[in-house]
C-alpha positions in Angstrom: 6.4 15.7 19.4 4.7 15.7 22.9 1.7 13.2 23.4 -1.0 16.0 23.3 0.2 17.3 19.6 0.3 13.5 18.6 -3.0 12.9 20.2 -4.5 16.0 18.2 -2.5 15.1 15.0 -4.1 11.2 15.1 -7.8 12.9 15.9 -7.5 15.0 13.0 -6.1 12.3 10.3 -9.0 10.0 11.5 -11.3 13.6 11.1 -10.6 13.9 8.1 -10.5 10.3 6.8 -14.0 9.9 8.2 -15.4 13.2 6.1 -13.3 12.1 3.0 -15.3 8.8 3.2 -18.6 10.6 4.0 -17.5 13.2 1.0 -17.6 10.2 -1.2 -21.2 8.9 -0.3 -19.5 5.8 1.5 -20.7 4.1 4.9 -18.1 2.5 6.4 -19.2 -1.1 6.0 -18.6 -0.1 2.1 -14.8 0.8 3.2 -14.2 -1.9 5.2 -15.6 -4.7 2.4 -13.0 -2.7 0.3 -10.5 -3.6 3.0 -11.5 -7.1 3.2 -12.1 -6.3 7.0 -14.6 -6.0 9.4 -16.8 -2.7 9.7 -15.4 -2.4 13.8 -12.0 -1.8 12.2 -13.6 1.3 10.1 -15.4 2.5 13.3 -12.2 2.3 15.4 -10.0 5.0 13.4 -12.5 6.9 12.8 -13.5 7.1 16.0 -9.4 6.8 17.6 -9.7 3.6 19.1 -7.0 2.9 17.0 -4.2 4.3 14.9 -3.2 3.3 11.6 0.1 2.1 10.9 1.2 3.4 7.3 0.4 0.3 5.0 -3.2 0.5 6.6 -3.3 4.1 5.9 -2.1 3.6 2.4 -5.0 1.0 1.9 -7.6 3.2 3.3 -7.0 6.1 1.3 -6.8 3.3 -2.2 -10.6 2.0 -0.6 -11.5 6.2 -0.6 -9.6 6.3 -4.1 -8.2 9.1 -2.2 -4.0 10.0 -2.9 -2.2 10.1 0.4 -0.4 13.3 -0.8 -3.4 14.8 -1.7 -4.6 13.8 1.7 -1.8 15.1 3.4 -2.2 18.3 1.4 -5.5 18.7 3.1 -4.5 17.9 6.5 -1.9 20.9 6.2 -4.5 23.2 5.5 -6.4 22.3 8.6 
């Protein structure tokens, strides 16, 4: 996978995970306190500061109460 797919791939998970959290009526000071983290951190993927690595991503999507194949099911679509 060439850099530019996986750059578009990592703005569209962070996309979506920001309208998933918005769809829920959350802010993301409300995700991160489920996190145990600070708001920046929510900010950052959202935004693609930074990527999540897979057990972050899983914890995100429990903190949504959001199943990671039915979030994966959505990014397809898109």
């Amino acid at each position: 996978m060439s850099k530019s797919t996986t750059f578009s791939l990592n703005q569209r998970i962070a996309q979506l995970l920001a309208a998933e959290r918005k769809r829920r009526g959350l802010t993301q000071a409300n995700v991160a306190a489920k996190l145990k983290k600070p708001q920046s951190f929510v900010s950052k993927y959202e935004n693609g500061q930074r990527q999540l690595a897979l057990a972050d991503f899983i914890e995100v999507c429990g903190a949504l109460t959001l199943k990671p194949a039915d979030f994966f099911k959505e990014l397809d679509k898109r």
